[in-house]
N, CA, C and O atoms as a CHARMM CRD file, in Angstrom:
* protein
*
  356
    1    1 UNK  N    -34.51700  23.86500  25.23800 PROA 1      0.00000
    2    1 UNK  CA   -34.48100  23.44800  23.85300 PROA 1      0.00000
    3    1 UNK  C    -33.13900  23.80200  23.19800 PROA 1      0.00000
    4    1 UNK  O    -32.49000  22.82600  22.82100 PROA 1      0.00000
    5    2 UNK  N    -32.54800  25.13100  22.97000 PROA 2      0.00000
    6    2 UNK  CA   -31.49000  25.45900  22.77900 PROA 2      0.00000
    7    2 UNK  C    -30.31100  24.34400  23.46400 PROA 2      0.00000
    8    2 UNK  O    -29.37600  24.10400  22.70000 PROA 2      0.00000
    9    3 UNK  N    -30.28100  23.83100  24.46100 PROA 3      0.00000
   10    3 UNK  CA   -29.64900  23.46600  25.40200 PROA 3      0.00000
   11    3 UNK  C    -29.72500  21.86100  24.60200 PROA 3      0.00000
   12    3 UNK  O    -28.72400  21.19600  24.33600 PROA 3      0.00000
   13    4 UNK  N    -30.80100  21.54700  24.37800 PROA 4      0.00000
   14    4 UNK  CA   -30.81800  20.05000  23.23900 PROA 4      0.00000
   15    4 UNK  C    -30.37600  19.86300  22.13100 PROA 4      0.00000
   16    4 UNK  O    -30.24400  18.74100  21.64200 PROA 4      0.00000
   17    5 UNK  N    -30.03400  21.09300  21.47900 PROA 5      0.00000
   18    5 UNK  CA   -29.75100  21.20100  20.24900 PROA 5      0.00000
   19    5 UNK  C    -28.19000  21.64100  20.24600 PROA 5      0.00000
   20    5 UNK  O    -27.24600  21.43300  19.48300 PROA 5      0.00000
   21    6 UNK  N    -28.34600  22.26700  21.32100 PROA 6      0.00000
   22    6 UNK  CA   -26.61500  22.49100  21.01300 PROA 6      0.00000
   23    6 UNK  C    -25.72000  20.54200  21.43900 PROA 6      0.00000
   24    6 UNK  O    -24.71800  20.06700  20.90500 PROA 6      0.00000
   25    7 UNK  N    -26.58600  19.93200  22.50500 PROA 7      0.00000
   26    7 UNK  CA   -26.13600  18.62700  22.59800 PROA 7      0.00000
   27    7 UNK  C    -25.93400  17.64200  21.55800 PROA 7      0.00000
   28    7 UNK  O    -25.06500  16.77900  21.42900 PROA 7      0.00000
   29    8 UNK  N    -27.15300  18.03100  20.68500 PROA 8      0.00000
   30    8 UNK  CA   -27.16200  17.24700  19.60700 PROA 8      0.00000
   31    8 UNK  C    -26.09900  17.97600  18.62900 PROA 8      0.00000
   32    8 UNK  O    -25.40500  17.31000  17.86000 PROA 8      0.00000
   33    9 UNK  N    -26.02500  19.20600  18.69600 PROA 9      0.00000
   34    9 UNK  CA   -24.75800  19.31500  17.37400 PROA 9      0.00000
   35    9 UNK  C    -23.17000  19.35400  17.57600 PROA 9      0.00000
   36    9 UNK  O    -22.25100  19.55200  16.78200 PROA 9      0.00000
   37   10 UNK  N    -23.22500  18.96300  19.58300 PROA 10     0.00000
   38   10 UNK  CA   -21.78600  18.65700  19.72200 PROA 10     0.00000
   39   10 UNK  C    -21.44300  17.18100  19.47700 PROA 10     0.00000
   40   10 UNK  O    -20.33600  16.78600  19.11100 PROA 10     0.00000
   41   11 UNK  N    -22.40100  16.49100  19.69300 PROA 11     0.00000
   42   11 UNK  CA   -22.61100  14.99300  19.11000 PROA 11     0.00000
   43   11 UNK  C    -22.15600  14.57800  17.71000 PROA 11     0.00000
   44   11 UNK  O    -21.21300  13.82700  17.46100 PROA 11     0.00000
   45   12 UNK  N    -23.18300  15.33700  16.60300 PROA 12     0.00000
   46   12 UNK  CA   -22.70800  15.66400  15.48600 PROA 12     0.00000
   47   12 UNK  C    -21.42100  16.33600  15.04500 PROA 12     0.00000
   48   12 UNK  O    -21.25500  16.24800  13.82800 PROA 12     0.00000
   49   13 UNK  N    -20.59000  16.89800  15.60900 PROA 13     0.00000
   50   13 UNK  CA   -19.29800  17.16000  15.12400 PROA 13     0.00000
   51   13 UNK  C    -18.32000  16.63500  15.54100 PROA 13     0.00000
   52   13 UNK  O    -17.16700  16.99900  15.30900 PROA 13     0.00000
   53   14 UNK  N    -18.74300  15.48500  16.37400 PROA 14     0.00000
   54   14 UNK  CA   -18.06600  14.80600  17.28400 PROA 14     0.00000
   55   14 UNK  C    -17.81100  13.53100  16.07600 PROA 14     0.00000
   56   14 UNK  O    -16.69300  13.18600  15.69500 PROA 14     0.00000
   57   15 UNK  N    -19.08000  12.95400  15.60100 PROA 15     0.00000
   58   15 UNK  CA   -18.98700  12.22500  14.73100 PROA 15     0.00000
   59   15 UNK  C    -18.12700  12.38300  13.48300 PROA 15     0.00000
   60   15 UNK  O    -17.33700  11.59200  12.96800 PROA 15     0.00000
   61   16 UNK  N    -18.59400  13.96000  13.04000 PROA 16     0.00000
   62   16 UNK  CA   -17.83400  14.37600  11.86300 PROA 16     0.00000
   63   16 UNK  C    -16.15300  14.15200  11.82600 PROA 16     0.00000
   64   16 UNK  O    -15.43300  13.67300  10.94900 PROA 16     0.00000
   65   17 UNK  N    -15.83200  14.73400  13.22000 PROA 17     0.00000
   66   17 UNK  CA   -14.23400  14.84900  13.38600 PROA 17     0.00000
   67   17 UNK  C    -13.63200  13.31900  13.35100 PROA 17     0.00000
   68   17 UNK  O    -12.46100  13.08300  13.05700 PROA 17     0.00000
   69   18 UNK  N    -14.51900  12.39500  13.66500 PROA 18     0.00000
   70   18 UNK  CA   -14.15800  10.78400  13.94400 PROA 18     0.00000
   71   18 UNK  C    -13.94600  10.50800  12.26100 PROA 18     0.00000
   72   18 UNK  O    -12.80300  10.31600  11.84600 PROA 18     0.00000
   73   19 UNK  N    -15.05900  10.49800  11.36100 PROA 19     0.00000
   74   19 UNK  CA   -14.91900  10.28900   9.90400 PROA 19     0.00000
   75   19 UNK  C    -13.55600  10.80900   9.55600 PROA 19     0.00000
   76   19 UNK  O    -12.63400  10.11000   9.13400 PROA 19     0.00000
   77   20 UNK  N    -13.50400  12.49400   9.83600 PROA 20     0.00000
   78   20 UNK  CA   -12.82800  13.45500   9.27800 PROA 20     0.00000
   79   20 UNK  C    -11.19600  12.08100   9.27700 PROA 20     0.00000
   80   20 UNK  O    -10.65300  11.49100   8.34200 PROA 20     0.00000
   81   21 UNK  N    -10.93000  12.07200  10.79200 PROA 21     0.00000
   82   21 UNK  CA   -10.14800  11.22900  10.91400 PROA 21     0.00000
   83   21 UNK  C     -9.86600  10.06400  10.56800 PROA 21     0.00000
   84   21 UNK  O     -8.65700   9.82900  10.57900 PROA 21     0.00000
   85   22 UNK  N    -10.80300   8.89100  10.13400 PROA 22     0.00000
   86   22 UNK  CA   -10.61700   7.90900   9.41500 PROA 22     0.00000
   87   22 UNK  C    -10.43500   8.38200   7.99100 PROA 22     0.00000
   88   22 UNK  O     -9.87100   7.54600   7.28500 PROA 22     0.00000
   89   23 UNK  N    -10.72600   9.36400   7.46500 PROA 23     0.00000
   90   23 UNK  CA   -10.63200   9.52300   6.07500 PROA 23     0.00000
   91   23 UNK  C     -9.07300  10.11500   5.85900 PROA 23     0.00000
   92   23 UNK  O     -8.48900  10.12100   4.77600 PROA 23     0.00000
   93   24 UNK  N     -8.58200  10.56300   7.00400 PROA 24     0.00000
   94   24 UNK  CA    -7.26700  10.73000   6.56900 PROA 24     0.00000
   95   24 UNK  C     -6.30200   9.82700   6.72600 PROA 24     0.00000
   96   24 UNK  O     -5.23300   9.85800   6.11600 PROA 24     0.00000
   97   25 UNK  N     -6.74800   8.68700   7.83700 PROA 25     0.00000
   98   25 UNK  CA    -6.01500   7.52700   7.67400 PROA 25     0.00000
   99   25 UNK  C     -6.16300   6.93200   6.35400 PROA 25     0.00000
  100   25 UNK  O     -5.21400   6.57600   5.65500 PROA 25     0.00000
  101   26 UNK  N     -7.29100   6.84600   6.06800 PROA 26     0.00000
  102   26 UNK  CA    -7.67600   6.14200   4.85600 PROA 26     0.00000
  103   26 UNK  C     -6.78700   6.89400   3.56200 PROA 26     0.00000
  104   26 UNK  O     -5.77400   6.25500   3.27600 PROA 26     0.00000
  105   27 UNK  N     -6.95700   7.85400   2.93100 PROA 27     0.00000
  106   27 UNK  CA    -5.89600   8.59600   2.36200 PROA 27     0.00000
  107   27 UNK  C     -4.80700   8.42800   2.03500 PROA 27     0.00000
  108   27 UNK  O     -4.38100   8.20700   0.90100 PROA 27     0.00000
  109   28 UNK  N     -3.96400   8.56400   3.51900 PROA 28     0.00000
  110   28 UNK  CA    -2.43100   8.17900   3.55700 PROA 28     0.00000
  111   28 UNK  C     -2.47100   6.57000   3.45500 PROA 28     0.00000
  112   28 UNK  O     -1.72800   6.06700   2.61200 PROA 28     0.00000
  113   29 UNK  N     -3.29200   5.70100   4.26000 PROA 29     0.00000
  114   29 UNK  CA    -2.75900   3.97400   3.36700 PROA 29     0.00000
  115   29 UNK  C     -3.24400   4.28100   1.85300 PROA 29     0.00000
  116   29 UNK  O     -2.40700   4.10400   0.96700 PROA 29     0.00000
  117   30 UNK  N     -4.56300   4.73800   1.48700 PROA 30     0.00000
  118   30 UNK  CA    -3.75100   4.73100  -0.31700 PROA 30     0.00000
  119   30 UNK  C     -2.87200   5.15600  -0.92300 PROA 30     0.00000
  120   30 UNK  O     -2.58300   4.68100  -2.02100 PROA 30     0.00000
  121   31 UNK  N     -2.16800   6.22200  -0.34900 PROA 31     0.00000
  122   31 UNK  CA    -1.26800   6.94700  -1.11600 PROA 31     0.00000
  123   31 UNK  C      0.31800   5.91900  -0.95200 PROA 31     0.00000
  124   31 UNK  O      1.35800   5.79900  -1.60000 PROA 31     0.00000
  125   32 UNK  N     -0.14200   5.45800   0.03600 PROA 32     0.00000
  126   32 UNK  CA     1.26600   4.12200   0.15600 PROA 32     0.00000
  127   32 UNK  C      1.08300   3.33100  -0.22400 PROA 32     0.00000
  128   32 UNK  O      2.14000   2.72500  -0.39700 PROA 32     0.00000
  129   33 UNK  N     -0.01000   2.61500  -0.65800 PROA 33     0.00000
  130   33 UNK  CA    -0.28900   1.50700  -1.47400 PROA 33     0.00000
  131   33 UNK  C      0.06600   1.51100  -2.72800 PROA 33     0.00000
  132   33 UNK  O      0.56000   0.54200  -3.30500 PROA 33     0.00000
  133   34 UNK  N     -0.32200   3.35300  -3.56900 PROA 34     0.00000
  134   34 UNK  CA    -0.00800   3.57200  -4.40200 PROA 34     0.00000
  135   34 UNK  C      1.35100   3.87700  -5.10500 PROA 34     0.00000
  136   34 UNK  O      1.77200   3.68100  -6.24500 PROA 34     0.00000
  137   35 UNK  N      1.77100   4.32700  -4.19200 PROA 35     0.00000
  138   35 UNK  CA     3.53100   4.57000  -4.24100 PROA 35     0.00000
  139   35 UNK  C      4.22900   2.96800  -4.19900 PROA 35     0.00000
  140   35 UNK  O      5.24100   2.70500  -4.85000 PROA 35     0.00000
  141   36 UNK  N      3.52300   1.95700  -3.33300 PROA 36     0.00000
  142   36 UNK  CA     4.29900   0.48600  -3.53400 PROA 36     0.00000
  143   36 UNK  C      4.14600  -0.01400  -4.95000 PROA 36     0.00000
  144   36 UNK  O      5.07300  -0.30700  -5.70500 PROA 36     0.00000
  145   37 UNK  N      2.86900  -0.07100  -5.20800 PROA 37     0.00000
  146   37 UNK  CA     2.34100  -0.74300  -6.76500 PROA 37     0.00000
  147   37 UNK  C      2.75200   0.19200  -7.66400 PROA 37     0.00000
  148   37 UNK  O      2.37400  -0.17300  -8.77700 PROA 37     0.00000
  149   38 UNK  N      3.31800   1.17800  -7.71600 PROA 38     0.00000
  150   38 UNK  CA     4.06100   2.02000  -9.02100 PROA 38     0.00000
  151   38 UNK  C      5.40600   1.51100  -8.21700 PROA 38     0.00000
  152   38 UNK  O      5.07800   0.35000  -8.45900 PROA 38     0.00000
  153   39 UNK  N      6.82200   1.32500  -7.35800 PROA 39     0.00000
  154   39 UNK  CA     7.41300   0.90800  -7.19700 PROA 39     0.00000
  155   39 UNK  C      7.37000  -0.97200  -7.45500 PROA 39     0.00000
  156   39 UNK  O      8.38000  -1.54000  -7.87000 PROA 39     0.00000
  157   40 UNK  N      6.67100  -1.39400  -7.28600 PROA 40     0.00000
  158   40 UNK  CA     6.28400  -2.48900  -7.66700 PROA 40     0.00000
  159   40 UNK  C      6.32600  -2.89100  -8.83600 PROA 40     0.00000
  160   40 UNK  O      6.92700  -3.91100  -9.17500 PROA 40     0.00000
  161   41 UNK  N      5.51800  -1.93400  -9.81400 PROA 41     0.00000
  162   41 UNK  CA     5.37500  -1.72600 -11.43000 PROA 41     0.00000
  163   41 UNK  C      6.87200  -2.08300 -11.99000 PROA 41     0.00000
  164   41 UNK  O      7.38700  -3.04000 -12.56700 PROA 41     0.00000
  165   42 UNK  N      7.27600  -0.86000 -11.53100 PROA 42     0.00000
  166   42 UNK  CA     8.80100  -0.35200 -11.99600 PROA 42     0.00000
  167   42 UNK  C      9.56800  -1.88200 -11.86300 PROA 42     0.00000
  168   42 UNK  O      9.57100  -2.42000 -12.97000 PROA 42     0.00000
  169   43 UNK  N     10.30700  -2.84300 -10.66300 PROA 43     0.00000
  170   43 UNK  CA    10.42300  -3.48600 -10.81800 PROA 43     0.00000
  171   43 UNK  C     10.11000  -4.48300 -11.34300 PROA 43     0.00000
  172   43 UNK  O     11.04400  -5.20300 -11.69600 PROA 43     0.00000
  173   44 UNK  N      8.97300  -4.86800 -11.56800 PROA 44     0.00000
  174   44 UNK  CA     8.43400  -6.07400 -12.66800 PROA 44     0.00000
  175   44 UNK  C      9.24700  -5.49200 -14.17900 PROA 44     0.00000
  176   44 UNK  O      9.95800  -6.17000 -14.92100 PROA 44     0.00000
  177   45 UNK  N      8.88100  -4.04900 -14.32900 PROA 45     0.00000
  178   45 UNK  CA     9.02500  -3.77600 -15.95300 PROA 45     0.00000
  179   45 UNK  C     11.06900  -4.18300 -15.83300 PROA 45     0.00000
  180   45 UNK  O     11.89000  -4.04000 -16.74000 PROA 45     0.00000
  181   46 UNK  N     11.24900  -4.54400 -14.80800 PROA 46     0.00000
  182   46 UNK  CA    13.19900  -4.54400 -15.08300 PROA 46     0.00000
  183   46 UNK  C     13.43500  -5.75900 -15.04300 PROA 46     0.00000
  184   46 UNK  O     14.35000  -6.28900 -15.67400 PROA 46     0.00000
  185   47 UNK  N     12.70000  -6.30700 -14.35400 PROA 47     0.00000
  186   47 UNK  CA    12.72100  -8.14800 -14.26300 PROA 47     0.00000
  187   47 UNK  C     12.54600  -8.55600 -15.30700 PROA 47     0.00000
  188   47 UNK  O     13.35900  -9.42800 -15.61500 PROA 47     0.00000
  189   48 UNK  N     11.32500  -8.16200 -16.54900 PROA 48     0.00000
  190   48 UNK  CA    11.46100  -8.73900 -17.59500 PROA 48     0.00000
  191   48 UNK  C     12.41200  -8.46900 -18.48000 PROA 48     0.00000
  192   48 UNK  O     12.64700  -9.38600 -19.26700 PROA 48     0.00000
  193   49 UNK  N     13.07200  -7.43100 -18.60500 PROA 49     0.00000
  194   49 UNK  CA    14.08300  -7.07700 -19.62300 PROA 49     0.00000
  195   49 UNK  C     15.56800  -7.94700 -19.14900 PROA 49     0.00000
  196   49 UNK  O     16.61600  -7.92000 -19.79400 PROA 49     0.00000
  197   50 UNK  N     15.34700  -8.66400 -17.92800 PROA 50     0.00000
  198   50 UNK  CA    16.61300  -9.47200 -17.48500 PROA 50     0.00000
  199   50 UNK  C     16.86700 -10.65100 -18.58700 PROA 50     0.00000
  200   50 UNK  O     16.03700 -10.63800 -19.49500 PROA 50     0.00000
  201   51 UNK  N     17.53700 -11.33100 -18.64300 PROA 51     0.00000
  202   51 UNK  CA    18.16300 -12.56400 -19.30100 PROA 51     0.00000
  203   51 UNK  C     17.63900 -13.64100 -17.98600 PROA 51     0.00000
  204   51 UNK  O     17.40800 -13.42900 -16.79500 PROA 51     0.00000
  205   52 UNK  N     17.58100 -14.92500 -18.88100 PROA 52     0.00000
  206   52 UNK  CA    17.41300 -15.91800 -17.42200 PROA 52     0.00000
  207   52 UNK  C     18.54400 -16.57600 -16.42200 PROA 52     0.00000
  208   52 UNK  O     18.56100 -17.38400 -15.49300 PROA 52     0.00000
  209   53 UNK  N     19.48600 -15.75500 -17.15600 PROA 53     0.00000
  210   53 UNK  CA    21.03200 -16.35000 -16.33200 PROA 53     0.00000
  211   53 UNK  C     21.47400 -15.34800 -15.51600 PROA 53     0.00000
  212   53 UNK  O     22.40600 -15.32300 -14.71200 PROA 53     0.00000
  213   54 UNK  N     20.42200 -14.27400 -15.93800 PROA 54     0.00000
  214   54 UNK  CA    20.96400 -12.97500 -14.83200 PROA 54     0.00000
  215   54 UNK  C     20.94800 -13.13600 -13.28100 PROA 54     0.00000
  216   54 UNK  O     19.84600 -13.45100 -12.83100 PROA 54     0.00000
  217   55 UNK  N     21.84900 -12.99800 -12.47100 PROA 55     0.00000
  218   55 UNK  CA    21.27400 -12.56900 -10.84500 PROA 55     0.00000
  219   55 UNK  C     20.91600 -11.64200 -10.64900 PROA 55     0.00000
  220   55 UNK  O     21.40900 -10.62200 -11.12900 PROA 55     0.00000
  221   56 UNK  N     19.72700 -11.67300  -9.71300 PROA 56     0.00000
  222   56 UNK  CA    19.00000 -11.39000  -9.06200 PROA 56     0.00000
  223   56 UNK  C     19.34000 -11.32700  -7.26700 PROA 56     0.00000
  224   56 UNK  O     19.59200 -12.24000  -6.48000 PROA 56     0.00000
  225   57 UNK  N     19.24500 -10.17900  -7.10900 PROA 57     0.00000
  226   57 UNK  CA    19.51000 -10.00800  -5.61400 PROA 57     0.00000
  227   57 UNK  C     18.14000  -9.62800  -4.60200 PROA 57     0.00000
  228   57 UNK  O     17.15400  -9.09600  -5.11200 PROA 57     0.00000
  229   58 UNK  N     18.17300  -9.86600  -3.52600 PROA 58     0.00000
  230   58 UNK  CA    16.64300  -9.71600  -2.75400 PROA 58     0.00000
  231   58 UNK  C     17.39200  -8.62100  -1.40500 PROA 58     0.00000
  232   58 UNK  O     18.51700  -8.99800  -1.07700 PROA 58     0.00000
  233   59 UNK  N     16.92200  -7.50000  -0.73300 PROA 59     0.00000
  234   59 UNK  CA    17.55500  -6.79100   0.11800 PROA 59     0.00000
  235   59 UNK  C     16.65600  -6.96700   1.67300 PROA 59     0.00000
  236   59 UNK  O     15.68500  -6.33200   2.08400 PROA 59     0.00000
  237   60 UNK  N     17.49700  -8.18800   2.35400 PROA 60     0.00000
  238   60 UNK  CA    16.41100  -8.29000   3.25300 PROA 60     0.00000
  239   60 UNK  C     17.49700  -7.60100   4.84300 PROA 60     0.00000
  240   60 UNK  O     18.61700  -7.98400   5.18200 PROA 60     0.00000
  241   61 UNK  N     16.67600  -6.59200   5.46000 PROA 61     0.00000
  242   61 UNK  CA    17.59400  -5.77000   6.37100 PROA 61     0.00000
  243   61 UNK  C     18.31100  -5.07700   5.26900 PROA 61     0.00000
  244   61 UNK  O     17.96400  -4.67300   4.16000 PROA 61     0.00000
  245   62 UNK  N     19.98300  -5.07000   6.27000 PROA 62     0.00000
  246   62 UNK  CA    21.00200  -4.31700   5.89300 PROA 62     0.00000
  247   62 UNK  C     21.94400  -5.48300   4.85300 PROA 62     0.00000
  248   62 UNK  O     23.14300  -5.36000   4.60200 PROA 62     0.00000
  249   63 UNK  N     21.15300  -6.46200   4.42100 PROA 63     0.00000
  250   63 UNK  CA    21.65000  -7.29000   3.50700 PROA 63     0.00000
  251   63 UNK  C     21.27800  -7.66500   2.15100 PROA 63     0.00000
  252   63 UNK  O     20.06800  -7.52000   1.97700 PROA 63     0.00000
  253   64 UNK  N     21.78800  -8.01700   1.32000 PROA 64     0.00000
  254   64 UNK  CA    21.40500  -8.02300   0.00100 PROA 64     0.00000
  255   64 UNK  C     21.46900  -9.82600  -0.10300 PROA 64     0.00000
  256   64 UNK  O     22.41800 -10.26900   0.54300 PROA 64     0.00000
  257   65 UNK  N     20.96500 -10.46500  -0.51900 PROA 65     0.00000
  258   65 UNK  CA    20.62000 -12.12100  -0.47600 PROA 65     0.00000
  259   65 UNK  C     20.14500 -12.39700  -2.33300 PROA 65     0.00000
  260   65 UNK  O     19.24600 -12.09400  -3.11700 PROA 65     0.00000
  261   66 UNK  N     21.43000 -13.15600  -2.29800 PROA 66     0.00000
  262   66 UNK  CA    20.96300 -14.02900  -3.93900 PROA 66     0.00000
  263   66 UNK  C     19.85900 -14.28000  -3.95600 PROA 66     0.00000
  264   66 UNK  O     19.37900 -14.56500  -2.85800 PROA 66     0.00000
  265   67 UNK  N     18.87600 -14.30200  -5.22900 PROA 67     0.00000
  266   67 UNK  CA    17.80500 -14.87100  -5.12800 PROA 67     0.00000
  267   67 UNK  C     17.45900 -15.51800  -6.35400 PROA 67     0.00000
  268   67 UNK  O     18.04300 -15.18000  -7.38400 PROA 67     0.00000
  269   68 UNK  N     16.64800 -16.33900  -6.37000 PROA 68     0.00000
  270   68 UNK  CA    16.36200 -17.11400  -8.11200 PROA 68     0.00000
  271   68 UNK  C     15.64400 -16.33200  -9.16100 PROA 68     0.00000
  272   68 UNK  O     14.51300 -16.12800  -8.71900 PROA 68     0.00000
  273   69 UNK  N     15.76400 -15.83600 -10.26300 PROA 69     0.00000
  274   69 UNK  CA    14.82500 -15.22800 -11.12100 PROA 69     0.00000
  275   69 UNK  C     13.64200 -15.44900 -10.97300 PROA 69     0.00000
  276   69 UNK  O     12.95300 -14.58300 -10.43400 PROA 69     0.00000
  277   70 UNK  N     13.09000 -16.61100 -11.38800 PROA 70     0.00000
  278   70 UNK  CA    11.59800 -17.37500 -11.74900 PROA 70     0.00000
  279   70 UNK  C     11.38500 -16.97300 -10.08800 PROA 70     0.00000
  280   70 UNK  O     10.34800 -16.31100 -10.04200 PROA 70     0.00000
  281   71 UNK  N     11.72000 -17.05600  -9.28800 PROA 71     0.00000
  282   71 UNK  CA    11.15600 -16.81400  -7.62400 PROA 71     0.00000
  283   71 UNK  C     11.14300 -15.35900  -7.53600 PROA 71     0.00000
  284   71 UNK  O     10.22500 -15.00700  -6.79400 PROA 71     0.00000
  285   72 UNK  N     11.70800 -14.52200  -7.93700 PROA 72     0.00000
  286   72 UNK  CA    11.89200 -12.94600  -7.47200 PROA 72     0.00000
  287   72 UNK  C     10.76700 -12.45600  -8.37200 PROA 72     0.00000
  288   72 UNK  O     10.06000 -11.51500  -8.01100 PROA 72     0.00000
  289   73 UNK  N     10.54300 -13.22100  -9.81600 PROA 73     0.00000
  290   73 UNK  CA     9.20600 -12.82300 -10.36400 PROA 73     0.00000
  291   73 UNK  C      7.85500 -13.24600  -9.87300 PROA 73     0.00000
  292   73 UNK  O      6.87800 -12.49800  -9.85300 PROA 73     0.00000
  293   74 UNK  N      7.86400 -14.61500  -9.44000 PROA 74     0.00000
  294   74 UNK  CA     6.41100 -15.07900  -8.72500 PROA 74     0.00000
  295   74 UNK  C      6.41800 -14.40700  -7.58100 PROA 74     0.00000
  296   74 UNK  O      5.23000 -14.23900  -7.30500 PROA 74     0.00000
  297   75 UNK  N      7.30000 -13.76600  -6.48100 PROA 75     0.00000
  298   75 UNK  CA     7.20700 -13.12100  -5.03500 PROA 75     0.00000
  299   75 UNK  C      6.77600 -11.82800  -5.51700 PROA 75     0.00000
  300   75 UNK  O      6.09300 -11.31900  -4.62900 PROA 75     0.00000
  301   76 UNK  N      6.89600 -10.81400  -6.85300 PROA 76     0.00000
  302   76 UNK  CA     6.80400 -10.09800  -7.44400 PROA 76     0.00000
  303   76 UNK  C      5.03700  -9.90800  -7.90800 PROA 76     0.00000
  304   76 UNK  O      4.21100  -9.08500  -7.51500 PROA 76     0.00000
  305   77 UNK  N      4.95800 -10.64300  -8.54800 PROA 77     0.00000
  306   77 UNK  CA     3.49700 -10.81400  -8.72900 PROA 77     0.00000
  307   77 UNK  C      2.63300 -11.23400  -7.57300 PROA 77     0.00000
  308   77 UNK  O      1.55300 -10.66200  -7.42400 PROA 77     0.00000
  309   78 UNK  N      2.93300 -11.99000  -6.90800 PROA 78     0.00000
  310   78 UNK  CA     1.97000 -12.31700  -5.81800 PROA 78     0.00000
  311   78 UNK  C      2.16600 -11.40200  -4.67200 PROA 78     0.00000
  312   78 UNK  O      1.34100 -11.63600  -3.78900 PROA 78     0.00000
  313   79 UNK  N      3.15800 -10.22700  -4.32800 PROA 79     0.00000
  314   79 UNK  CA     3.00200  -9.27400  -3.85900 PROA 79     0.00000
  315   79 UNK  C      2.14400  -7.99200  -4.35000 PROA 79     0.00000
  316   79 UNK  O      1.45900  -7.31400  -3.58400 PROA 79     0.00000
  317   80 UNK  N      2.31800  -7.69300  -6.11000 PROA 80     0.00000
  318   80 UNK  CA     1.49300  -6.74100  -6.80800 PROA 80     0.00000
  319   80 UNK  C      0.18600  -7.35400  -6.51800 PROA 80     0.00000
  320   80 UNK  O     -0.38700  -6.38300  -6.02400 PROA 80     0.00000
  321   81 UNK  N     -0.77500  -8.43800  -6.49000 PROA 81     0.00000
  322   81 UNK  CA    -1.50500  -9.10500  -6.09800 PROA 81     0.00000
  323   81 UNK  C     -2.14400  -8.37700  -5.15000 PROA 81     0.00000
  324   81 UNK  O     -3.19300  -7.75600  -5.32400 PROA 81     0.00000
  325   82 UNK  N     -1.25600  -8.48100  -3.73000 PROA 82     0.00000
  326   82 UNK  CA    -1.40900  -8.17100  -2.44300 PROA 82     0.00000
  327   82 UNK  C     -1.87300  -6.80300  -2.09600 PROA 82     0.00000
  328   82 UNK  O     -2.76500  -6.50200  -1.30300 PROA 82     0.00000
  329   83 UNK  N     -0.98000  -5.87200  -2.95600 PROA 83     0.00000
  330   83 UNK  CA    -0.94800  -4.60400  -3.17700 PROA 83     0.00000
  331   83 UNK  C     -2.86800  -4.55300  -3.44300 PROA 83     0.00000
  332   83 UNK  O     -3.86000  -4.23800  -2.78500 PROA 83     0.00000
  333   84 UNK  N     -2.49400  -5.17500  -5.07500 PROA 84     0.00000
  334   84 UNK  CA    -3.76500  -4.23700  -5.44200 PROA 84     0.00000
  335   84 UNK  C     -5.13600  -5.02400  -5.09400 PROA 84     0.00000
  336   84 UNK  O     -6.12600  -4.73100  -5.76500 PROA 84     0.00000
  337   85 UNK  N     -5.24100  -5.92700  -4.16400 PROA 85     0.00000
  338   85 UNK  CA    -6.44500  -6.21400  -3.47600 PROA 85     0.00000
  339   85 UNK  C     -6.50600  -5.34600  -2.66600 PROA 85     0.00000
  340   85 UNK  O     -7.50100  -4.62100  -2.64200 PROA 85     0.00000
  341   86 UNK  N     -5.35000  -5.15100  -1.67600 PROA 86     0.00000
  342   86 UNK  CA    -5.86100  -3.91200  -0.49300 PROA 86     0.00000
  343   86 UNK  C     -5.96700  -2.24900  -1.27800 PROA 86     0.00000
  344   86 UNK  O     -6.10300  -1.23400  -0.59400 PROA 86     0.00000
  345   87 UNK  N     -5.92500  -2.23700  -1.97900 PROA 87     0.00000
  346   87 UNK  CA    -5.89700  -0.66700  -2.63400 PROA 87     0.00000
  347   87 UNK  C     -7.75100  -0.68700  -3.23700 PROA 87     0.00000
  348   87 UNK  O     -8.42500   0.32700  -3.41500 PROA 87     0.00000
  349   88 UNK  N     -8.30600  -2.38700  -3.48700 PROA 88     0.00000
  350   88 UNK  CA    -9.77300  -1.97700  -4.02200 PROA 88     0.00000
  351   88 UNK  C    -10.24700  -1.99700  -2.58900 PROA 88     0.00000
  352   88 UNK  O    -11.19800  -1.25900  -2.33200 PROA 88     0.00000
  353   89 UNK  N     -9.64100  -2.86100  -1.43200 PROA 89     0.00000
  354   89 UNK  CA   -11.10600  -2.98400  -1.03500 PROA 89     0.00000
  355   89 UNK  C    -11.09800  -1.67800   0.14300 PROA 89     0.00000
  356   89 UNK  O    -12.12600  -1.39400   0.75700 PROA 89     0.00000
C-alpha cells in the first residue's frame, strides 16, 4: 500500500512540475507581449504627434527603409491588434 501511494504521489508531482513549467513559459510570453504593446503604445503615441509630410522610417535588419505615414500607422495598429489578441487569449 505504501508502495501505491508513494506511485501515485510521484505521478502527482510529476504532473505538478509539468504545469509548474508551462506556467513559466506562460509568464515569460506575457511579460513579452507586454513589453511589445507598451513599446507599441509608445510608438503610436509619436506617430500621431507627426505632421503628414513627415518621414517615416521602418528598421528592417541592419537597415532603416522609407516608409509611408498612413502605412506605418495601419501596420501599427494591426500589429497592436495582434499583440493584444495573443495577450487575452
Amino acid at each position: 500500500m505504501a508502495e501505491e501511494i508513494q506511485k501515485k504521489l510521484q505521478k502527482e508531482l510529476e504532473i505538478y512540475n509539468g504545469l509548474q513549467k508551462e506556467y513559466v513559459k506562460a509568464a515569460a510570453l506575457k511579460q513579452q507581449l507586454d513589453s511589445q504593446l507598451s513599446e507599441n503604445k509608445a510608438v503610436k503615441e509619436e506617430l500621431i504627434l507627426l505632421k503628414n509630410d513627415s518621414e517615416v522610417y521602418k528598421l528592417i535588419g541592419p537597415v532603416l527603409v522609407k516608409q509611408d505615414l498612413e502605412e506605418a500607422k495601419q501596420n501599427l495598429c494591426f500589429f497592436y491588434f495582434l499583440l493584444t489578441f495573443q495577450r487575452a487569449v
